[in-house]
C-alpha positions as CSV (number, residue, x, y, z in Angstrom):
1,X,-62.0,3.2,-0.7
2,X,-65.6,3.6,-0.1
3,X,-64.9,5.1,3.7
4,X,-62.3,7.7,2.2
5,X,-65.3,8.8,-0.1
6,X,-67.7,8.7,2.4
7,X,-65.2,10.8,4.4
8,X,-63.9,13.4,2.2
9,X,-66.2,14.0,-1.0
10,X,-63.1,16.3,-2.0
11,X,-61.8,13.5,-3.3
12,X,-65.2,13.5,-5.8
13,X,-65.4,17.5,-6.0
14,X,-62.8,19.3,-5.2
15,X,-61.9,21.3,-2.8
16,X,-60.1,25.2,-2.0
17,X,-57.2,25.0,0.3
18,X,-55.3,28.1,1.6
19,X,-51.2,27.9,2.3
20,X,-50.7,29.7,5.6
21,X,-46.8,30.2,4.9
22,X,-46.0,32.8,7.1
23,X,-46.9,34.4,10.4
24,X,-50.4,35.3,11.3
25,X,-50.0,37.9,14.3
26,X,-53.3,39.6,16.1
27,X,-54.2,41.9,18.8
28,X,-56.8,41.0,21.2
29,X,-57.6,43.8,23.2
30,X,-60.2,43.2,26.0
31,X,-61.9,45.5,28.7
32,X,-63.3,44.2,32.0
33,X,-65.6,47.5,32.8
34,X,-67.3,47.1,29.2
35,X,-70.8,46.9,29.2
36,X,-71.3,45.9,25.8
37,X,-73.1,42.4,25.3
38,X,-73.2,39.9,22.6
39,X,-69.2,39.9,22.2
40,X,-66.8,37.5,23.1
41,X,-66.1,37.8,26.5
42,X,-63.0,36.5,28.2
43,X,-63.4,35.1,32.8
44,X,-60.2,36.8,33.2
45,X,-59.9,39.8,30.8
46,X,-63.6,40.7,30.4
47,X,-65.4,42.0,26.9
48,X,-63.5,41.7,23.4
49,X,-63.7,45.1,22.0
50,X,-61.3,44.8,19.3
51,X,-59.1,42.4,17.2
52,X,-56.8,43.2,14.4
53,X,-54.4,41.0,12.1
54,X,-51.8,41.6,10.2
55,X,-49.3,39.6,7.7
56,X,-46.3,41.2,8.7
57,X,-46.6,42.6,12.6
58,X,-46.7,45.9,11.6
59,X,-50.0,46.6,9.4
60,X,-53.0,45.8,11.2
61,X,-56.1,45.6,10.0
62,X,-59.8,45.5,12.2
63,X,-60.9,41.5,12.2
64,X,-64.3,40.8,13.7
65,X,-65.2,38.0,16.4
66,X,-66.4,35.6,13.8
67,X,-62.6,36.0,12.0
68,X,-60.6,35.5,15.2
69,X,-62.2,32.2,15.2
70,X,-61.3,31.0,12.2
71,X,-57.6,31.9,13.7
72,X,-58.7,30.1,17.1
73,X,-60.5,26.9,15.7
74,X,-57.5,25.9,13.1
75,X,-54.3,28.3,13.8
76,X,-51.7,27.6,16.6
77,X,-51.4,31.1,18.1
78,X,-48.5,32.3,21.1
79,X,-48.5,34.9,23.1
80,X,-46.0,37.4,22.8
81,X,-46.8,40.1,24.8
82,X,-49.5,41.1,27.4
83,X,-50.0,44.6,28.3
84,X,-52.4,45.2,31.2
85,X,-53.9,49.2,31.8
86,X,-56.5,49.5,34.2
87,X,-59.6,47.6,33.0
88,X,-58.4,47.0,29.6
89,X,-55.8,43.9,28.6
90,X,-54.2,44.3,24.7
91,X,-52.8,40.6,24.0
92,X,-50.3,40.6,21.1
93,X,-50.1,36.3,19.4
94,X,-48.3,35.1,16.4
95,X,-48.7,32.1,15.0
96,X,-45.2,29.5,14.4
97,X,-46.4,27.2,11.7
98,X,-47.0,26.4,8.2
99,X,-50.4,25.1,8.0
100,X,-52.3,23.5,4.8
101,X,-56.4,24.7,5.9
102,X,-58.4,22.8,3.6
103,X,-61.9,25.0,3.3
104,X,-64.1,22.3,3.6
105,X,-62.8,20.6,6.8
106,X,-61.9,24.4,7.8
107,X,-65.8,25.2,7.8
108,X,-66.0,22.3,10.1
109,X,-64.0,23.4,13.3
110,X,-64.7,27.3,12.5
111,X,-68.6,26.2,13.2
112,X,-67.8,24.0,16.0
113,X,-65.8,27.3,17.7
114,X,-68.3,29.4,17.4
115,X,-70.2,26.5,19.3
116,X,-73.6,27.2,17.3
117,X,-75.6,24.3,15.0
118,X,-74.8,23.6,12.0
119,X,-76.7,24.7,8.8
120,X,-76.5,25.5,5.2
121,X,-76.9,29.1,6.0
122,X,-74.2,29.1,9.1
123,X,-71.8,27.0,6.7
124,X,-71.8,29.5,4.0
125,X,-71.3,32.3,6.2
126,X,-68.3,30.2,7.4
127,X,-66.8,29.7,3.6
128,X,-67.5,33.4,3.0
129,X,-65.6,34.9,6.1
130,X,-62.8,32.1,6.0
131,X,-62.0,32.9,2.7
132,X,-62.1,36.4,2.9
133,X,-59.9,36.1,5.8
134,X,-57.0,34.4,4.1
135,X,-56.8,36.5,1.3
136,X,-56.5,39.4,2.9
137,X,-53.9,38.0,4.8
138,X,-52.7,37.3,1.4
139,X,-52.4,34.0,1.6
140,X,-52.0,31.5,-1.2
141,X,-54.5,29.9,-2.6
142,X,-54.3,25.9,-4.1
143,X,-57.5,24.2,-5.7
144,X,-57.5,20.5,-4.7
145,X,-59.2,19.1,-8.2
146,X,-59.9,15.1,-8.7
147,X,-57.5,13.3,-11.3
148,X,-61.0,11.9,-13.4
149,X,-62.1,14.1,-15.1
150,X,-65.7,14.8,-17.6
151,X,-67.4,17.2,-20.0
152,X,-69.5,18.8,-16.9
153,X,-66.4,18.9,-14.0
154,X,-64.3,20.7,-17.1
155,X,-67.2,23.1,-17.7
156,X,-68.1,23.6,-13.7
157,X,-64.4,24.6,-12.9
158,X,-63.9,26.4,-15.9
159,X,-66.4,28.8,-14.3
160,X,-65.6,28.6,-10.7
161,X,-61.9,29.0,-11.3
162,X,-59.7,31.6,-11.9
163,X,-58.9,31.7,-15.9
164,X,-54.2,31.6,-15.2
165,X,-54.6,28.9,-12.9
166,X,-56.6,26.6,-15.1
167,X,-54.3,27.5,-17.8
168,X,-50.9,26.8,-15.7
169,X,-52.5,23.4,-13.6
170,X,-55.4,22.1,-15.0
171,X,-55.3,19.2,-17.4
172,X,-57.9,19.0,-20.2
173,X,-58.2,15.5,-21.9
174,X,-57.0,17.0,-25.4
175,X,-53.9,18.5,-23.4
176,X,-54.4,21.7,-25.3
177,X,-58.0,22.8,-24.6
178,X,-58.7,26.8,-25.4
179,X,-60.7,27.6,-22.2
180,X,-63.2,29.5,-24.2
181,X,-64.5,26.7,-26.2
182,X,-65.8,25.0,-22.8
């Protein structure tokens, strides 16, 4: 038991997890004669100038870099069509699975992507961008909260917490607790 805590402190604090339960589908368009530097860049396809997502393959929406990892470091993506013209490639992926991306761990491999070290700073830039990702792909979100409960976890996710879903989910030791009173 000590290893799993040691492992995964969600276990001891909690911990957001997003339900990807339907496609994810982007366009990756690249071009080899860009001279533009600090973006991705691709051997075969040259710079990334522009990536955009959508929920439902119709409605795209503009996606940075630092979002298309998040997609790349925890999302199984396929290509569905490649469409080359001249210098410039426009890739069109989906993704096939339902996936479970626990933030925590999803921090992890989104900061290993982008291949840079690891710091307070760079880790909340990761929770920030990974969680702004998912919901506007409107994806479900599930709190993960630990069975024990106190006084000060009751108070600290009565304020972190969305008001209906600690009403609906979580338990209070009285079995009745009015949320304002905490």
């Amino acid at each position: 038991m000590h290893t799993a805590y040691k492992e995964n402190l969600t276990m001891l604090f909690g911990d957001t997890s997003f339900v990807v339960n339907k496609p994810i589908y982007r366009r990756k368009e690249y071009d080899r004669a860009s001279n533009i530097t600090g973006l991705a860049n691709n051997n075969k396809f040259g710079t990334l100038v522009s990536v955009q997502v959508s929920n439902d393959g119709a409605n795209y929406q503009e996606i940075d870099f630092l979002d298309s990892a998040i997609i790349d470091s925890k999302i199984s993506m396929r290509e569905q069509s490649k469409d080359v013209t001249g210098t410039r490639t426009v890739i069109f992926e989906a993704s096939n699975s339902t996936n479970i991306l626990q933030l925590s761990s999803s921090i992890m491999y989104h900061v290993a992507k982008l291949g840079v070290n690891f710091s307070e700073e760079i880790a909340t830039m990761s929770s920030y961008k990974i969680v702004d990702l998912f919901r506007k792909l409107g994806m479900p979100e599930i709190y993960i909260i630990p069975k024990a409960h106190h006084p000060t976890s009751d108070m600290l996710f009565y304020k972190a917490l969305p008001q209906d879903w600690l009403k609906k989910y979580y338990y209070f030791r009285d079995g009745d607790a009015d949320l304002r009173e905490i």
